[in-house]
ROGULO-227187 format. One record per residue (C-alpha): x, y negated, z. Coordinates in steps of 0.5 Angstrom, whole numbers, padded with zeros to 4 digits, always signed. Layout:
% residues N
XYZ/...
END
This chain:
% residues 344
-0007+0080+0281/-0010+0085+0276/-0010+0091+0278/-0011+0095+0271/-0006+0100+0270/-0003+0103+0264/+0000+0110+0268/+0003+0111+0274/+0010+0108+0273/+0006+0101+0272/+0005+0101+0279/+0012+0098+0280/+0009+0091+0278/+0007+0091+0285/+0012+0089+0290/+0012+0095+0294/+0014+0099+0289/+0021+0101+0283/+0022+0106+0278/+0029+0109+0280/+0032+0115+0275/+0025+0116+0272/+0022+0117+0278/+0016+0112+0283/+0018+0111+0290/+0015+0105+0295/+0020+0101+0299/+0023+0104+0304/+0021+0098+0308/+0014+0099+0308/+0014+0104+0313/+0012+0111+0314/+0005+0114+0313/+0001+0120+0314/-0003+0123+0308/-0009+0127+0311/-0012+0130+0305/-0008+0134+0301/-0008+0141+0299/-0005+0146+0295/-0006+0152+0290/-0013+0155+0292/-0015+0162+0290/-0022+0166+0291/-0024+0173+0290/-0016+0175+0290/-0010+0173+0294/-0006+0167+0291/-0002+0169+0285/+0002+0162+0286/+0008+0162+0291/+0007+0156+0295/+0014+0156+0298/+0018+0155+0290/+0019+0149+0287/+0019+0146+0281/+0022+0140+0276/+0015+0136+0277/+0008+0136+0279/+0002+0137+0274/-0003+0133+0278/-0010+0134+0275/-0010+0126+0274/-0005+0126+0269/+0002+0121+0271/+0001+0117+0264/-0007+0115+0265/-0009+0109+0265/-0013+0107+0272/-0015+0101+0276/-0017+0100+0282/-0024+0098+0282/-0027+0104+0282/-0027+0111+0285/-0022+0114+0282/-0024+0121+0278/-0028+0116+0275/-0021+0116+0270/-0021+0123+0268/-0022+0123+0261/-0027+0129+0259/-0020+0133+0256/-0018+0132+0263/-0024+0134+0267/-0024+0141+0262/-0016+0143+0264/-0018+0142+0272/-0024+0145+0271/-0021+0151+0268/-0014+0151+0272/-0018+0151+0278/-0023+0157+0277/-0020+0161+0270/-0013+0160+0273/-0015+0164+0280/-0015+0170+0274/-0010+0168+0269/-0005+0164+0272/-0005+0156+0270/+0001+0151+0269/-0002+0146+0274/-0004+0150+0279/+0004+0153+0279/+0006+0146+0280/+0002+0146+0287/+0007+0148+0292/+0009+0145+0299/+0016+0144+0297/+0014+0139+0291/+0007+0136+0296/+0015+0135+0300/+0019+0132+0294/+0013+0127+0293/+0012+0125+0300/+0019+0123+0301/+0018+0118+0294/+0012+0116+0297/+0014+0114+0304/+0010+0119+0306/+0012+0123+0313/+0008+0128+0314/+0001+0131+0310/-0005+0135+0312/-0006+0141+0309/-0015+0142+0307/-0016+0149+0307/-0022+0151+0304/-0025+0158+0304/-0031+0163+0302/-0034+0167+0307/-0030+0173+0304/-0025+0175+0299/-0022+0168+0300/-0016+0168+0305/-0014+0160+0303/-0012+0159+0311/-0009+0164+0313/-0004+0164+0306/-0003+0156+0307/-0001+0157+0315/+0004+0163+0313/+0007+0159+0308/+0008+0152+0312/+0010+0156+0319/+0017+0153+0319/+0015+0146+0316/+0014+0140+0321/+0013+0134+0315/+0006+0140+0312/+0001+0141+0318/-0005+0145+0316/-0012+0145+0318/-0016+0151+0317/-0022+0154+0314/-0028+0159+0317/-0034+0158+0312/-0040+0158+0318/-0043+0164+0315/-0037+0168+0316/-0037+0174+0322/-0034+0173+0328/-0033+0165+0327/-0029+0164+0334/-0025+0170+0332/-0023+0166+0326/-0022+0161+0329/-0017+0162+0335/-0014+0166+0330/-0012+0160+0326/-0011+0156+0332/-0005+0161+0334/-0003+0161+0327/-0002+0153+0327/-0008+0149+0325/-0010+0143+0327/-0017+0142+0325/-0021+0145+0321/-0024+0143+0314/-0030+0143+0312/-0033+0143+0305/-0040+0144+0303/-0041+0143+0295/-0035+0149+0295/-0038+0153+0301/-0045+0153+0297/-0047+0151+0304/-0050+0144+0306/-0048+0140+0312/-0054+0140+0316/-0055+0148+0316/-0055+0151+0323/-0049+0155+0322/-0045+0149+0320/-0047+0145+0326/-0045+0151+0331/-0039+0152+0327/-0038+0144+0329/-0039+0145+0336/-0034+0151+0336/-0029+0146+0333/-0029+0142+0339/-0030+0146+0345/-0022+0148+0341/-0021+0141+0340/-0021+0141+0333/-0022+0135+0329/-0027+0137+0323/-0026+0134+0316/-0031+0134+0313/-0031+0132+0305/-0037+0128+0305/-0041+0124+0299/-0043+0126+0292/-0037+0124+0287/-0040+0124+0281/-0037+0130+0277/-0039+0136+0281/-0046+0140+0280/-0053+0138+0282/-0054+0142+0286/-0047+0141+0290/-0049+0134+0289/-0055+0134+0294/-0051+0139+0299/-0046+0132+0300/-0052+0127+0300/-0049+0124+0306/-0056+0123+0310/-0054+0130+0310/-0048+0130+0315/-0052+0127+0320/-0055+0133+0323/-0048+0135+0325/-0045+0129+0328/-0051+0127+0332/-0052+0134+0336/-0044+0135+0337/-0042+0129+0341/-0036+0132+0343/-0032+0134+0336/-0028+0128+0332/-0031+0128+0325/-0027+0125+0319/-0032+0123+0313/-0026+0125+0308/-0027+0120+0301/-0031+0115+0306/-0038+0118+0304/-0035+0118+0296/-0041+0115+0293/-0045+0113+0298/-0040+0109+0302/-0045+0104+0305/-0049+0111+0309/-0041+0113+0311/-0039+0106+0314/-0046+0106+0318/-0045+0113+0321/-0039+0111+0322/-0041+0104+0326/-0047+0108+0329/-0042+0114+0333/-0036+0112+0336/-0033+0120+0335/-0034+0119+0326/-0027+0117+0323/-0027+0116+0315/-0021+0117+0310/-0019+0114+0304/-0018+0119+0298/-0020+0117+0291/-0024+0110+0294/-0024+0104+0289/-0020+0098+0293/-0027+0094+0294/-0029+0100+0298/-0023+0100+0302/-0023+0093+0304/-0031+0093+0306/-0029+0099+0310/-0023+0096+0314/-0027+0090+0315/-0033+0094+0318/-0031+0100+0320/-0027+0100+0327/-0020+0099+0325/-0018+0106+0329/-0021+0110+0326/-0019+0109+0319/-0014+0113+0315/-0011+0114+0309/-0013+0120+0304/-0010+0121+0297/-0013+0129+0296/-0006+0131+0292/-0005+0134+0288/-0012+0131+0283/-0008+0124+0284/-0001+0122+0286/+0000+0119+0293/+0003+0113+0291/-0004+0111+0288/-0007+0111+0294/-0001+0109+0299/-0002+0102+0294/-0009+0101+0294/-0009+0101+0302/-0002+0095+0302/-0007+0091+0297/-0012+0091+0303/-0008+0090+0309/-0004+0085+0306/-0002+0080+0311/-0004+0084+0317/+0003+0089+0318/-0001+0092+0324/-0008+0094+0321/-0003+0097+0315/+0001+0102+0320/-0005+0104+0323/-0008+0105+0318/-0002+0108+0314/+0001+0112+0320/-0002+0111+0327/-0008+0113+0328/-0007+0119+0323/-0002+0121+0328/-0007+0120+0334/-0011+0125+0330/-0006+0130+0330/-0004+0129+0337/-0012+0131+0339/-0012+0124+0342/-0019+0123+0344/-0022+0115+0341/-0023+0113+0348/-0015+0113+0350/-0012+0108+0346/-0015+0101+0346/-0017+0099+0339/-0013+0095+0334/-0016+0089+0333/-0016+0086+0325/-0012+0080+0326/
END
């Protein structure tokens, strides 16, 4: 089949997916996934100035709804240069001015796309500076009373008092702990990462880590997310779980190897081209996998479609990757306690 789409809506062309009141939705049938990379409005140097509790008629993802795509590559790759300009200016002038898209990136509407995707429960990724950035803190108050939201949390490895921080945020409901070294301006294998990384598992918190360059960023942000880089991190801290988010970006084979070398490395999907999807399920130890979309850059439902085509045929394989192995993630469930899924 030909996986070239002129907009989101052509997505019905799939058999998962219909057009019902001008709205996408998968089949009910398909069953229930969890999305573990989400975020919403962020906001340095002042606090937020969106409500993440209102909603509003539709989302402004920074992947227009009427771009065409496919599934052959990764995925910012269809940002046009207009596209990349509004992102860029929502994500940093919009802390100060205000921006239409980012007033869009509230909890109620992530939950509104979730039920259209078939998405049962997301995970919130906190990204935050040392000081002046209060991004955790904001997203575990605004999601305390939600069970379909769950939060992982955010304490930059330069920041004072990083355990305090830490429990701080563990008694405020985070399930983890993202870490993000192109924003964070701090690489993967500096010691103070790597310590934060052990302080995380010692409170059993997974981390999830955004790993690989992804092309569009800055040079210098660029060399930080090499992913030879991660190593450090993972080698030294047999004891935490890490999640590669976006499976190593552009350096996929060097995820997968990491991933195949340490039995606590996990990878997710956000962004992925289809080929780098199905060379990760038939590399990658099937238990370890999860899917991402990195809402609100795209729509869940591109992802959520990508990863039916390459578990087509295999409804076990499917929902583990969709729902299951997500969900022992977020139950803390240590790797060793489940047998692995096989792939037939």
């Amino acid at each position: 089949m030909n996986h070239d789409y002129a907009h989101l809506h052509d997505l019905a062309r799939l058999p998962w997916f219909s057009v019902v009141d001008g709205e996408l939705r998968l089949d009910p049938a398909v069953g229930p996934a969890i999305d573990v990379h989400t975020h919403l409005a962020q906001s340095f140097l002042r606090p937020n100035r969106v409500d993440l509790r209102a909603e509003s008629e539709g989302v402004r993802h920074y992947l227009p709804r009427d771009r065409a795509f496919a599934f052959d590559r990764y995925l910012n790759q269809y940002l046009s240069a207009d596209d990349r300009q509004r992102m860029e200016r929502d994500l940093v002038w919009g802390v100060f001015a205000g921006g239409e898209m980012r007033a869009t990136h509230t909890a109620p509407n992530l939950a509104r796309e979730m039920r259209a995707s078939g998405v049962v429960k997301s995970v919130l990724l906190a990204i935050d500076w040392p000081i002046l950035s209060w991004n955790a803190i904001e997203w575990l108050r605004a999601c305390a009373d939600r069970d379909d939201i769950v939060v992982f949390g955010s304490v930059h490895p330069l920041a004072p008092r990083v355990g305090e921080r830490l429990d701080q945020q563990v008694a405020l409901g985070a399930r983890g702990i993202k870490i993000h070294p192109a924003v964070q301006i701090l690489g993967p294998d500096h010691p103070r990462t790597i310590a934060l990384c052990r302080m995380c598992g010692e409170r059993g918190l997974p981390v999830f880590f955004h790993c690989g360059p992804v092309g569009i960023e800055g040079e210098g942000a660029r060399a930080r997310c090499q992913v030879d880089r991660y190593r450090a991190a993972i080698e030294q801290n047999p004891g935490t779980t890490f999640v590669l988010g976006h499976s190593g970006a552009l350096q996929p084979e060097k995820a997968i190897a990491l991933a195949r070398e340490f039995p606590h490395v996990w990878v997710e999907f956000a962004s992925q081209s289809l080929p780098v999807i199905e060379r990760v399920i038939a590399e990658v130890d099937p238990s370890r996998i999860c899917f991402g979309s990195d809402w609100p850059f795209y729509p869940q439902a591109i992802g959520i479609a990508k990863v039916l085509v390459a578990t087509e045929g295999n409804e076990g394989l499917r929902r583990a990757v969709l729902h299951d192995n997500a969900a022992r993630l977020l139950g803390r469930v240590r790797q060793g306690e489940a047998a692995p899924l096989g792939r037939d």
